[in-house]
N, C-alpha and C positions, 0 to 999 in steps of 0.2 A: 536810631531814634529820630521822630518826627516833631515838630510844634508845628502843630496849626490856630491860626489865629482868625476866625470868621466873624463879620460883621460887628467889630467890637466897637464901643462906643461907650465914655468915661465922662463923667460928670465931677466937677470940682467946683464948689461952691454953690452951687446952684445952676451952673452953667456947662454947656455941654463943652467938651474940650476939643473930644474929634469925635468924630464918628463914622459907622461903616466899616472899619480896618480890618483889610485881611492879609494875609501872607502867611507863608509856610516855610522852615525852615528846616535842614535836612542837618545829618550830623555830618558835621566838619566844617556847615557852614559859617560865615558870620553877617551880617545885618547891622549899617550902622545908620545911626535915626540922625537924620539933621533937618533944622529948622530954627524962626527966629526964636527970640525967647517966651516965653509962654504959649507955643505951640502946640505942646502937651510931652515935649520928651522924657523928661522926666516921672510924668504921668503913666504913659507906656508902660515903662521902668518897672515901679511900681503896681502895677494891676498885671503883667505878665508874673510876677514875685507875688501875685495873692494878696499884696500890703492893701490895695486898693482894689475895692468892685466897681464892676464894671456897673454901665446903666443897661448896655444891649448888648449879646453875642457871645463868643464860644473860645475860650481857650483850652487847647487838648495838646495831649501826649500819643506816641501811637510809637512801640502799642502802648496799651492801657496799662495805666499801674496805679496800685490802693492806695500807695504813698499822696499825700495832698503836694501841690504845688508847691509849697514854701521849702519842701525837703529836695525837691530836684531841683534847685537853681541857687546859684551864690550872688546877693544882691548886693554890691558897694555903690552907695549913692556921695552925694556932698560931702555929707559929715564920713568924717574917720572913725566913728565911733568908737574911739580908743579910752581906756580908762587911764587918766593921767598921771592916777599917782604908784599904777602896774608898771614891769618895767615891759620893756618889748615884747622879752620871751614869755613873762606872766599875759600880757595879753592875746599870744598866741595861743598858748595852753589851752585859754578859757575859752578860748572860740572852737577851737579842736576840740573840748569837750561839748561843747553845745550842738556843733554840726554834727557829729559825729567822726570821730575820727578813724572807726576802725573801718571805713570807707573804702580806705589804700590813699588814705592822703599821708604827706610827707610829716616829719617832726616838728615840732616848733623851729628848731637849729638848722634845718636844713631848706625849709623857707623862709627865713631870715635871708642867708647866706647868700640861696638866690637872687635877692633883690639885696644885694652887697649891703645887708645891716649885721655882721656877724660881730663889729666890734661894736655893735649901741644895743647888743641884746641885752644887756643887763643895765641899761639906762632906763629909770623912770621915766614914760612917754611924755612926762610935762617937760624933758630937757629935748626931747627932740625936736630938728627943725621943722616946718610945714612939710617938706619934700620928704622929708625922713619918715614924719608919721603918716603920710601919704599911702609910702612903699609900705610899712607896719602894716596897714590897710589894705593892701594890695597883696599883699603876703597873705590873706586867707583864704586867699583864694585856693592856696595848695595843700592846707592843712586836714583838707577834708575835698573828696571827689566828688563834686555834684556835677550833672549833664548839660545845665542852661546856666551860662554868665552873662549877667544883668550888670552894666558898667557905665555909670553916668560918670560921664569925664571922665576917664581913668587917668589922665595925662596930665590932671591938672596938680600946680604946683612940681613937675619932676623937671628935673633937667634932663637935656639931652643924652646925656647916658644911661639913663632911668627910663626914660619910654623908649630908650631902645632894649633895656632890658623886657619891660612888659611888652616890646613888641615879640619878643622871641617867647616870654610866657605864654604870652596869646596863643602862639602861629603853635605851640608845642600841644596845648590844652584841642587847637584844631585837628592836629595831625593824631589824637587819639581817639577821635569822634565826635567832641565835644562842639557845641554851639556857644555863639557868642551875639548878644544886642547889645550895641553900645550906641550912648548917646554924648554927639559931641559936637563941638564946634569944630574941633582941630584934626587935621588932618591922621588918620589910622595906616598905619602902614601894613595893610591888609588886605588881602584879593578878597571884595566884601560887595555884596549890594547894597543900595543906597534904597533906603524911605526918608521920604521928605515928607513932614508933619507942616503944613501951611495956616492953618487956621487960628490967629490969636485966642488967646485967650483972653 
């Protein structure tokens, strides 16, 4: 599988964010976007995920597929979007059922465990710590197989044992064909090309 990305160009607020953007991405790649803050990485982010239109240019798949965009890509941005008063595993469920689980993604219990939350699975996500409901967050990514992962920070709030776990989810999600754009400040322990987003917002 391919992503191409030609002449893109995103408008936020009234104002252009970037524009022109192109690259192409191949499967098992990854692609990490740095720049200062309001560059547009998170922008990217989102308008590669459909969440946001573009003003100018071309996002594709290749080959073609009838599925719309929001279905081939897993989007974790800032928010955890966890429902706080589900407990871990209740909010795995809901997401497996929403992506689609029967994809060939993993159980609730068994991406928990991955990212070592197998003893706070039955924890309401309002007792979990930042870093806990982080990884909850980060855990859906295996619940369900989609081809493109969209990851603004994914690092943020984990300790060092946690991004080195999501560094092995990553490199694992690469080694089966999968693509990855992430946008971060912190360093990815990842054989990755670099786009640099320059232009304030």
């Amino acid at each position: 599988m391919q992503l191409s990305v030609s002449g893109l160009s995103v408008e936020r607020g009234g104002r252009i964010v970037f524009s022109a953007l192109s690259f192409t991405l191949q499967a098992g790649e990854s692609l990490v976007v740095t720049g200062r803050n309001g560059a547009g990485k998170s922008s990217l982010l989102r308008a590669l995920a459909g969440l946001l239109p573009s003003a100018e240019g071309a996002i594709s798949y290749a080959p073609a597929s009838d599925e719309p965009l929001y279905e081939m890509t897993h989007y974790v941005g800032h928010a955890d979007a966890l429902k706080s008063a589900l407990t871990a595993r209740e909010n795995l469920a809901f997401f497996a059922a929403a992506l689609g689980a029967g994809r060939g993604g993993c159980s609730p219990e068994t991406a928990l465990d991955a990212f070592g939350l197998g003893r706070v699975a039955a924890l309401p996500c309002a007792y979990l710590s930042a870093g806990q409901k982080r990884r909850v967050s980060l855990a859906k990514l295996l619940v369900a197989k989609r081809p493109l992962w969209l990851l603004d920070e994914p690092t943020t709030a984990l300790d060092a044992a946690s991004q080195e776990t999501m560094t092995k989810v990553m490199q694992a999600h690469l080694n089966e064909g999968g693509m990855i754009v992430a946008a971060t400040h912190a360093s990815l322990d990842l054989a990755a090309r670099e786009l640099r987003l320059g232009a304030a917002a």
